[in-house]
C-alpha positions in Angstrom: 8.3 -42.0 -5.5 10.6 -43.5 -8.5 8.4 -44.7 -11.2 10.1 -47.6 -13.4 10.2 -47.0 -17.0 8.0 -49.4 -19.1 9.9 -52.5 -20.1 8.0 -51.7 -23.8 6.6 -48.3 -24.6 4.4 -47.6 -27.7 3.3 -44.6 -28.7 0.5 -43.6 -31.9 1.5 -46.9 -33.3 0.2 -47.0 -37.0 0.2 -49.9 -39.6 -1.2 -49.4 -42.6 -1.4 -52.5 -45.4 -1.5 -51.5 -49.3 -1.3 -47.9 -50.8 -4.1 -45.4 -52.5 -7.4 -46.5 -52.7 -6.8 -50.3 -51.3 -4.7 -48.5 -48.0 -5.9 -50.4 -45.3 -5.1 -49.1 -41.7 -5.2 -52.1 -39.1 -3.7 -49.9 -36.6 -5.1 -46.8 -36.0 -2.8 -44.7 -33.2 -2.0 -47.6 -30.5 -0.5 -46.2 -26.7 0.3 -49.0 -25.0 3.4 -49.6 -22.0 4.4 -52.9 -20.5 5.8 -53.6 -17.4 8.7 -55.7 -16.8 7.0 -58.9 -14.8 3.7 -58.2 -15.6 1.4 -60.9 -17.1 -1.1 -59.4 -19.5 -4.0 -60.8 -21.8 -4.4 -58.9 -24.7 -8.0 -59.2 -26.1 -10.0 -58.5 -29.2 -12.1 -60.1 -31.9 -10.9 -61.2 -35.0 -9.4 -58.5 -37.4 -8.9 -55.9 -34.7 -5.4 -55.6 -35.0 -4.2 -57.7 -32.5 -1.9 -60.2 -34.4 -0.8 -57.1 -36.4 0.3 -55.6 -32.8 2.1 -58.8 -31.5 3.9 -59.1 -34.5 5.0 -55.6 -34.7 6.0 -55.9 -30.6 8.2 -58.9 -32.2 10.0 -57.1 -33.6 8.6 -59.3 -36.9 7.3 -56.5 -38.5 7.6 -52.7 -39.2 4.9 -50.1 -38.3 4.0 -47.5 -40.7 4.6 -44.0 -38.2 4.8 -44.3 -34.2 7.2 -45.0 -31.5 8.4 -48.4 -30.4 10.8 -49.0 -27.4 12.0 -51.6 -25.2 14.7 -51.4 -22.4 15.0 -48.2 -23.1 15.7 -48.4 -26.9 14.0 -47.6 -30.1 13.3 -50.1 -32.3 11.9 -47.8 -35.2 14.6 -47.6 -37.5 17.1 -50.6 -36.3 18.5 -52.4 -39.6 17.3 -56.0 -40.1 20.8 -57.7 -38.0 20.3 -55.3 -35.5 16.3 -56.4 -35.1 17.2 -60.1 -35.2 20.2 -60.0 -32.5 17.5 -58.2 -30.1 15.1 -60.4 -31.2 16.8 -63.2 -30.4 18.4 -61.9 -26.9 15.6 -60.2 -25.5 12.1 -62.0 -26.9 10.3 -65.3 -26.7 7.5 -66.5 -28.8 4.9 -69.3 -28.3 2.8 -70.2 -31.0 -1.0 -71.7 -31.0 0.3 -74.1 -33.2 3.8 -74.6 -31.0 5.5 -74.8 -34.6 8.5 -77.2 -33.5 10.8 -78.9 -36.1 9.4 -82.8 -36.4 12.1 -84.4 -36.7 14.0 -83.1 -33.9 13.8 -84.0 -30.5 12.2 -81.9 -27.4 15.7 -81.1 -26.5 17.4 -80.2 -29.5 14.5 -78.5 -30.0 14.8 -76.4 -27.2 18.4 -75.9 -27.7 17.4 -74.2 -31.1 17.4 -70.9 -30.0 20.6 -70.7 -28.4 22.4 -72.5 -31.2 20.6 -70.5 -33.9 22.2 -67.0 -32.3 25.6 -68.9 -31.9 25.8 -71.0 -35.0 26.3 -74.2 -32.9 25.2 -75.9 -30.5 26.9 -76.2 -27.1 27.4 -78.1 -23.6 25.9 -75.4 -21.6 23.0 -75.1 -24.3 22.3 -78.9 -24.0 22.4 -78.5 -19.9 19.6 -75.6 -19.8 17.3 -77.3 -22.5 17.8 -80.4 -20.3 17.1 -77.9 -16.9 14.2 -76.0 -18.5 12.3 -79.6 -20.2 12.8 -81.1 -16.6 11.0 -77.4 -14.8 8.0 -78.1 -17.5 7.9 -81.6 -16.7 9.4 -83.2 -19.5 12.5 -84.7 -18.2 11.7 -88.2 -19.6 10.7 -86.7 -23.2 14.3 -85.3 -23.8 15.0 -87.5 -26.4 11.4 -88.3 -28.0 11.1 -86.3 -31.5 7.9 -84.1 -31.7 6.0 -86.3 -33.9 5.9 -88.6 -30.9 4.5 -85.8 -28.2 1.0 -85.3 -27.2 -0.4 -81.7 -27.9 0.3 -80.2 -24.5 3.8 -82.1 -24.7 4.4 -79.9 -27.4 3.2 -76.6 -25.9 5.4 -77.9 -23.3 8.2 -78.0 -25.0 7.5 -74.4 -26.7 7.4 -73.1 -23.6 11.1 -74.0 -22.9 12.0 -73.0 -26.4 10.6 -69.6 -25.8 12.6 -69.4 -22.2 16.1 -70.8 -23.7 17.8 -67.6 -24.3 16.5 -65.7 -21.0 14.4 -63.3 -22.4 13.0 -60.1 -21.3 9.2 -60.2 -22.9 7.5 -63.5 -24.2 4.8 -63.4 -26.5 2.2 -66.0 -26.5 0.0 -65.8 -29.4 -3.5 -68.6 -28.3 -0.7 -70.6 -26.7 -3.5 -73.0 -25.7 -6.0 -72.5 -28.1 -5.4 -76.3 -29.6 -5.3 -77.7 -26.2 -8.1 -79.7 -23.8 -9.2 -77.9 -20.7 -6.5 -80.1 -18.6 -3.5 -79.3 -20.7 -4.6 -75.9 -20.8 -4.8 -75.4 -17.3 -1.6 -77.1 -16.9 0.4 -74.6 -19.6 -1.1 -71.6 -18.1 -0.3 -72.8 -14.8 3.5 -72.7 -16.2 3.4 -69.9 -17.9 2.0 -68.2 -15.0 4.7 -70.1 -12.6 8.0 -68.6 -15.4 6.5 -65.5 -15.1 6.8 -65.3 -11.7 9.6 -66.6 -10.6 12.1 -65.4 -14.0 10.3 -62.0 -13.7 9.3 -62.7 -17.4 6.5 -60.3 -18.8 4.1 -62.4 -20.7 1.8 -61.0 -23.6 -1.1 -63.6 -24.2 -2.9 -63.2 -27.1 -6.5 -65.3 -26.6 -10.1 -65.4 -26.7 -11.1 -67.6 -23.7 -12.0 -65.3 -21.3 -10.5 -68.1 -18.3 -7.0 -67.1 -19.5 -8.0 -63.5 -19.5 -9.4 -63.8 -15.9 -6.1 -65.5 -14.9 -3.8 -62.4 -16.1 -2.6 -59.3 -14.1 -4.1 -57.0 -16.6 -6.1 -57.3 -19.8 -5.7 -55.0 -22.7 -8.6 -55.4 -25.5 -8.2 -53.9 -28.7 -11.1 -52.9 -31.0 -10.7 -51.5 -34.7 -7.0 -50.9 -34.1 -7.1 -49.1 -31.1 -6.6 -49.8 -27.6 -10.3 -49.4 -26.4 -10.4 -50.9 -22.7 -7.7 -51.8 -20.1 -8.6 -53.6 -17.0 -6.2 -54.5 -13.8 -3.5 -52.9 -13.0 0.5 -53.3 -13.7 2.7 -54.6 -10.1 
């Protein structure tokens, strides 16, 4: 039987903040694969490491010693330009607080993304923000500016940011953490919809344990280590 290599692969991943005396190490030896299409909660109290390990996953910031791959490549090492162009081609991010710009519209601020990596903004960019707010249900809210969405709007609307440039791996850090039970249920519905029919993996940072019940797999961390894994990959 062929096994498929992980789509990410970490190995004794250390992060240490601060030097001498005030070291302090958040990550303490993390092993850790993903599978492409898998949809996996990752779990663990405050201060446990696990915004340290989504950041560092996202390519936003730099362990202190291990091994980090994905598709096959090492991302230990890679220049800052090299880190942002995979960033950008291969990774998603949705935030608890969805973080889009106020003053632009759902569209355009979907189309960021694309336009950032390109350096403008184009007719085929302009189509699949347009396809993607329609698949999330927000075909009549292309042209509303954020300050004008409701709070699962938003979400909404980060969710088709994070899905603009086709990625490989989305990370969703509490992506409904600021939402009420319905428009919670309806962006983990989606998320759980992309993920199966883009073959997306998802990494969902959260503490409701309904979100973690809804995932393939759940991976808690404790004191910077991964200390329990439940479920299985597909």
């Amino acid at each position: 039987m062929i096994i498929a290599s992980p789509l990410v692969r970490i190995r004794d991943l250390v992060k240490t903040f601060g030097e001498g005396e005030t070291a302090t190490r958040v990550l303490k030896g993390v092993d850790l694969d993903l599978q492409a299409a898998e949809f996996v909660a990752l779990l663990g109290p405050s201060g446990s490491g696990k915004s340290t390990l989504m950041s560092i996953i996202g390519t936003l910031m730099r362990p202190t010693s291990g091994e980090l791959s994905m598709l096959g490549r090492s991302l230990i090492g890679m220049a800052e330009d090299e880190l942002t162009e995979f960033r950008n081609s291969y990774l998603g991010f949705v935030f608890q607080a969805h973080h889009l710009l106020p003053d632009f519209t759902a569209e355009e601020n979907v189309c960021f993304p694309a336009a950032g990596r390109a350096g403008f903004e184009r007719a085929a960019d302009r189509a699949r923000a347009a396809s993607l707010l329609e698949r999330v249900g927000l075909a009549d809210r292309r042209a509303y500016r954020a300050t004008q969405l409701s709070g699962g709007q938003k979400q909404r609307v980060a969710l088709a940011r994070a899905l603009m440039n086709k990625p490989q791996l989305v990370l969703a850090d509490e992506p409904t953490g600021n939402l009420d039970r319905e428009s919670s249920d309806q962006v983990l519905h989606l998320l759980r919809e992309m993920n199966k029919e883009l073959r997306t993996t998802f990494l969902i940072t959260t503490h409701d344990e309904g979100v973690a019940a809804f995932c393939d797999r759940r991976i808690h961390i404790l004191d910077g280590k991964v200390a329990e894994t439940a479920g299985a990959a597909p």
